[in-house]
N, C-alpha and C positions, 0 to 999 in steps of 0.2 A: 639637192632634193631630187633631181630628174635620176643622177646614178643609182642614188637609193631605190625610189621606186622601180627603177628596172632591175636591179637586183632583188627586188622583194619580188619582182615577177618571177625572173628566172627562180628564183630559190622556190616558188610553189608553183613550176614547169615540172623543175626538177622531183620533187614529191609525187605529183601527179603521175610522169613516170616509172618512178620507183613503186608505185601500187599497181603497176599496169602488170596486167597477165603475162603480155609478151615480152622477151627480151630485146631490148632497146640499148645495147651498150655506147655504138657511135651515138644516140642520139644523148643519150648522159654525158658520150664526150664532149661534146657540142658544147652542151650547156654549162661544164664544168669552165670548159676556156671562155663563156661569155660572163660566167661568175667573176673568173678573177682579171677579165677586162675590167669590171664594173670597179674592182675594188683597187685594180691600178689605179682607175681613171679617180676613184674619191681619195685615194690618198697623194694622189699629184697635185689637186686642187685645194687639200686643208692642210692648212699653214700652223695646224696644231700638235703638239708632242704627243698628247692621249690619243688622239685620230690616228697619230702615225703607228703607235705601237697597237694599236687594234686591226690595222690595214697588212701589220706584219703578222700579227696572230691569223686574221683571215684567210692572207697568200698561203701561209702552212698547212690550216687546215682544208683549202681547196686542195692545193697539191696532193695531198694524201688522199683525199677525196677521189683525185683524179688517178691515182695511179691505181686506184681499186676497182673505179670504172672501166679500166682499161682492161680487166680480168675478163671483164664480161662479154659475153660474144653478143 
């Protein structure tokens, strides 16, 4: 439960950002690598097969995420 809600933080940091006027790309990096801390840390601790293939769909879509944020100055 704690990963989660800190992910559910970060992921509406992350928006909050992205509506911002200013360009902020290190800080969307930031938050991109504390996304997929968060969803390291949930799929190391659930011992379940559905959990794991959603934590492997996650990792992906962070990463893409991440390397898009990296564009940004």
């Amino acid at each position: 439960t704690e990963e989660l809600v800190r992910l559910d933080s970060h992921l509406n940091q992350f928006r909050e950002v992205m509506q911002s006027e200013q360009s902020q790309g290190r800080k969307l990096d930031f938050i991109t690598q504390e996304l997929f801390r968060e969803i390291n840390t949930i799929g190391s601790k659930a011992n379940d097969a559905t959990i794991a293939n959603c934590v492997v769909e996650a990792k992906t879509v962070v990463e893409r995420i991440r390397e898009q944020v990296q564009n940004i100055e």
